[in-house]
N, C-alpha and C positions, 0 to 999 in steps of 0.2 A: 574609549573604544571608538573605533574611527566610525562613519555612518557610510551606507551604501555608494552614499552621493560621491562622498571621498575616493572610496574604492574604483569608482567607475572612471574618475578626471583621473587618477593613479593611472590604470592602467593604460591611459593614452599616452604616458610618460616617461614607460621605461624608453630607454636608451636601446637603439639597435635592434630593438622587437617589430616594430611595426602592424598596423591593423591585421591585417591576415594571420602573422604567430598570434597574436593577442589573441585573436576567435579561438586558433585551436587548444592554447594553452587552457581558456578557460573555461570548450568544450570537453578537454582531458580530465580535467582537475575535478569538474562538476558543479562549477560554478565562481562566481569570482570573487566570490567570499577566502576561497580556496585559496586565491593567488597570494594573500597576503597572511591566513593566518597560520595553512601547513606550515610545520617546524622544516629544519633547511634538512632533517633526514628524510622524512616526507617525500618532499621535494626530490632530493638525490635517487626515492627509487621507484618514479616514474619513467617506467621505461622507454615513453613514445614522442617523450622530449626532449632534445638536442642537449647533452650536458653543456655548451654554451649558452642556452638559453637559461637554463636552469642558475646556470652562475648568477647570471645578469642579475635572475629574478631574486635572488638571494640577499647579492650585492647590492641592489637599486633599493630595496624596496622600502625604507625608514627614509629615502632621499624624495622619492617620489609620493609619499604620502603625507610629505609637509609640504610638497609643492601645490599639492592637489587643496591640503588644507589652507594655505594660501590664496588660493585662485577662487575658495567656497568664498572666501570673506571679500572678494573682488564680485563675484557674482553677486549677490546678497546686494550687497549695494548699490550695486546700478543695477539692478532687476535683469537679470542675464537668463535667459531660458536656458535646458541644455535637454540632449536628443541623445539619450546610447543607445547603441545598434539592438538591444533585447529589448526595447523600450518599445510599447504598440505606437505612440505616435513617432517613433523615428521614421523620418520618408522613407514612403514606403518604393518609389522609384530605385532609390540609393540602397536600399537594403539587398536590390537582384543584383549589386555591380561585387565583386570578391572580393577588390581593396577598399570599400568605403571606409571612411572614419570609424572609428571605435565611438567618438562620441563627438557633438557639436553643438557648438554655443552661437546660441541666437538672441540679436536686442531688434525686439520690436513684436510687434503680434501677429502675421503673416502666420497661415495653416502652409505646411511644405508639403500636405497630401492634397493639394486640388486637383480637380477634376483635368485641368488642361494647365500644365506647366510649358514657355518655349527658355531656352537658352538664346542669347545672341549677342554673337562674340567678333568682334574683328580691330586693326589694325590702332595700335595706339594713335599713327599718323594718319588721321581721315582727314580722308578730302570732301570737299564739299558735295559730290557727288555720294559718298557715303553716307554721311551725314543724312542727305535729302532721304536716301535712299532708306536707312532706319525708321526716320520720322514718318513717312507716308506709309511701311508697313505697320507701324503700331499704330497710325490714324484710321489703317485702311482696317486692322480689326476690331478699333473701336466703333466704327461704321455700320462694319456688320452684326455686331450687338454680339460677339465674341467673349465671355470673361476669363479670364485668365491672369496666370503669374506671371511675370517679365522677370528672367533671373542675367544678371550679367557680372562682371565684376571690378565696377567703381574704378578703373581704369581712365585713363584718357581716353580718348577718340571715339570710337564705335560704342564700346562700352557706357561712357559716362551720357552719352548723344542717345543709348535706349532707356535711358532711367532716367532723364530730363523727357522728355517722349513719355513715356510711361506715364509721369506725374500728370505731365500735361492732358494726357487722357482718361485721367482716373486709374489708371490702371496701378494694382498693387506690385513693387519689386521688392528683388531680393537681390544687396551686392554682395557678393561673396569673396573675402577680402583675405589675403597669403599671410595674415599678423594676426594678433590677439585683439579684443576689442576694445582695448584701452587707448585704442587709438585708432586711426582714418588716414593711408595713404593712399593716392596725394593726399598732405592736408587741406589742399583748397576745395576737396572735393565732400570735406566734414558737413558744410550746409547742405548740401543736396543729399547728405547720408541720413542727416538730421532729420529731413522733409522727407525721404522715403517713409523712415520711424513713424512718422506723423501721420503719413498716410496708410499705414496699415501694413507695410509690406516692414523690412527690415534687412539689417545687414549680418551676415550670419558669418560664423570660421571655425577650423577645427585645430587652432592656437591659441595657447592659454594666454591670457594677458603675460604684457612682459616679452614675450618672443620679439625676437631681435628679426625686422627687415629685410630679408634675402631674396636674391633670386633661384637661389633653389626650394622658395616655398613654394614655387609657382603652378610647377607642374601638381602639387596637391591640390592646392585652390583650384585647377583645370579641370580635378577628377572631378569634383561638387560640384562644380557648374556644367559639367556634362552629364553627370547621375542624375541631378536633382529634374530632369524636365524630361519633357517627350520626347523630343526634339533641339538639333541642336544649330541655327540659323550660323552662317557668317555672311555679312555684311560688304566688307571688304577688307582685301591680306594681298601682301607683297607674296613675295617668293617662300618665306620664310616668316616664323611670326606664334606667339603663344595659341594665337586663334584655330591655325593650324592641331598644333598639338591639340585643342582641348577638341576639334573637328574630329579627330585619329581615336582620341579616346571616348566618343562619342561613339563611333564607329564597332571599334572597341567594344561597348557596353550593347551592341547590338540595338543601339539607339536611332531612329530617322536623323537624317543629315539634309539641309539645303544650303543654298550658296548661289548670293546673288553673281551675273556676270558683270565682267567687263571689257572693256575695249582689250583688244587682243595685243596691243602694243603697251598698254599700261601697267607699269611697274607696280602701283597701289592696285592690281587686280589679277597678279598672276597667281599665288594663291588660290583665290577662288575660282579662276579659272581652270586653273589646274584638277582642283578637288573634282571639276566638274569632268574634263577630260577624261578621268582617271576612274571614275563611276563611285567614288566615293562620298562625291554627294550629288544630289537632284537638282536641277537649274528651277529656281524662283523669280519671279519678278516684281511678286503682289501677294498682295492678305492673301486674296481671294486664292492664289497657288495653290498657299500655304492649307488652307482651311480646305480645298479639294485633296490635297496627296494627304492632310493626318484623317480626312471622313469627318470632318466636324460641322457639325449642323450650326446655323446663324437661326437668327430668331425670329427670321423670315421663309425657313423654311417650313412645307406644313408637312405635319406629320401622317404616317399612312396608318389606315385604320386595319388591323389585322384581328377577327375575331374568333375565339373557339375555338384557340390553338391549343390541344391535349399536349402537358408538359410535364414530366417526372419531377419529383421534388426537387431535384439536384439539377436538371435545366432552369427549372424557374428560380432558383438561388441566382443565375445567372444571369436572367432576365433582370431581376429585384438589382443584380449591383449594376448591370448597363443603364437602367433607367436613374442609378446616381451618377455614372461616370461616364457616360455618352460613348466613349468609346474605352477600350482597355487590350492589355497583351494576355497571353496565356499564359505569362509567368506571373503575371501582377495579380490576375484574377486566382491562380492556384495560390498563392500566397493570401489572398483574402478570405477565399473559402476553404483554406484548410485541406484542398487536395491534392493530387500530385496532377503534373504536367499532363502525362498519358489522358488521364482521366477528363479534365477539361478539354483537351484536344477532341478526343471524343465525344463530348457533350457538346461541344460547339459544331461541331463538322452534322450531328443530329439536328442541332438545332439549326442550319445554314437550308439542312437538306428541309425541314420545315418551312422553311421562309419567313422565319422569326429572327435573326441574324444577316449580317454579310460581311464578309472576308474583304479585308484592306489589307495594304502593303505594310513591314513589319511585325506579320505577325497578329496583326488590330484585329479589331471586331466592332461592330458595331449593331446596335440594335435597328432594325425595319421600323418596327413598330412599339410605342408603349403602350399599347392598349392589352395588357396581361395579365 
């Protein structure tokens, strides 16, 4: 009898399904036990599923259950974490985006729900203005006693220049890689993947070992490096460039976007410049920006003392999770406490008019005060 574990890598496997069918099929079905053990008449007379899909499921499914059994005995062995989308520690950022992964495999020990995740993405050809330009933001948050995730993805340029940065700052990353984990491309970039592991953060993908190297995994690995954070920084981008797309679908995800400038004649900065033109992302220069447009308090700043504030159960539920998560959206926090959108919107707009809260851009929030 197959084990849940199987069932869950299976269903990232049929052929031509994709995350999105996968959710409803096995929202349909009543669970994903369903998807493999309904007999194929079963199957035939559900009415609310595409008789194409149905074939697939039919067709695939003794194919993709040894693939899945294959990949358990892969994971096992090199201690392979893995995150399905029903799972409570699946990131919880990634869980609000509709095409997230079905499920993901991660080496190393990196939490993917912290408090402040950034993305920061740009041009595999960086120039040494870029380059500076990475390194001084993540010193300038390590400065300010900032902690935080660095997610980026093990690329050349921008990429590999914020996870070298990162290390050098203590700081934990995450590269998020378009192959399975049996392997590191670039390969010269295996040491520094190695040293991330090491330092707490890891390399994560939503490809089973074995996947074959393409550029059309790319635009996947883009969606996870723009889900997984708050925020999603580019550094520096031509005209044209992955960083872009993973910018758009950041955007996309109703996620904050910045984008350092640059010289109005430079070719390695029309991209960002563009984004910026275009109101698609926020012009940055510094941490310090950075850390005013998401409302994030340094640990120098002092906190206001707010006493005697009468609070309903269901506001101070939301007090209790701001004084974990310093700041949060209203889909993230309905998703934590279990309520609907409506409701929080109205518990927060309460609690603002209290002067227990304040309202930030994207939707944020953040606490005045923890004295509650």
């Amino acid at each position: 009898m197959p084990s849940t574990l199987q069932y869950k890598i299976a269903l990232s496997l049929f052929p031509r399904i994709g995350s999105i069918n996968a959710r409803k099929i096995v929202s349909l079905l009543g669970g994903i036990e369903a998807v493999f053990e309904m007999t194929e008449n079963e199957l035939r007379g559900m009415p609310d599923i595409a008789k194409s899909l149905i074939r697939i499921l039919i067709d695939e499914r003794a194919n993709v259950l040894s693939k899945a059994d294959e990949e358990i005995n892969f994971i096992e062995k090199y201690g392979i974490k893995t995150f399905f989308y029903l799972d409570k520690d699946y990131p919880r950022r990634l869980a609000l985006c509709e095409d997230s992964p079905v499920i993901l495999f991660q080496k190393g020990t990196a939490t993917l729900n912290q408090q402040k995740i950034i993305s920061i993405v740009g041009t595999r050809n960086a120039t040494d203005y870029g380059r500076q330009q990475t390194e001084e933001l993540i010193s300038g948050l390590a400065s300010l006693g900032i902690n935080i995730l660095i997610v980026s993805g093990l690329a050349f340029g921008i990429d590999i220049a914020a996870h070298k940065a990162a290390l050098k700052n203590n700081f934990q990353t995450i590269g998020v890689v378009g192959h399975g984990l049996d392997k590191i491309y670039p390969s010269m970039h295996a040491n520094i993947a190695r040293e991330m592991i090491a330092s707490g953060g890891g390399v994560l993908s939503d490809f089973v070992s074995g996947s074959k190297i393409d550029p059309g995994n790319f635009p996947r690995r883009n969606r996870i490096v723009a889900g997984l954070a708050d925020c999603t920084i580019v550094i520096e981008s031509g005209e044209k460039g992955g960083a872009l797309v993973t910018a758009d679908i950041a955007n996309s995800y109703n996620r904050d976007v910045f984008a350092y400038p640059g010289r109005t004649n430079d070719p390695f900065s029309k991209g960002c410049n563009n984004l910026i033109k275009q109101n698609k992302a926020a012009l940055i220069e510094s941490a310090s920006d950075l850390i005013q447009f998401m409302g994030w308090e340094t640990n120098t700043q002092p906190q206001q003392q707010v006493l005697f504030v009468d609070l309903s159960n269901e506001e101070q539920q939301i007090v209790d999770l701001l004084k974990r998560s310093e700041t949060i959206t209203t889909d993230i926090a309905a998703i934590d406490l279990k309520m609907n959108v409506q409701t929080i919107n109205a518990l927060m707009l309460s609690l603002e008019f209290k002067g227990v809260v304040k309202s930030l851009p994207g939707n944020r929030f953040k606490l005045i005060s923890r004295c509650y």
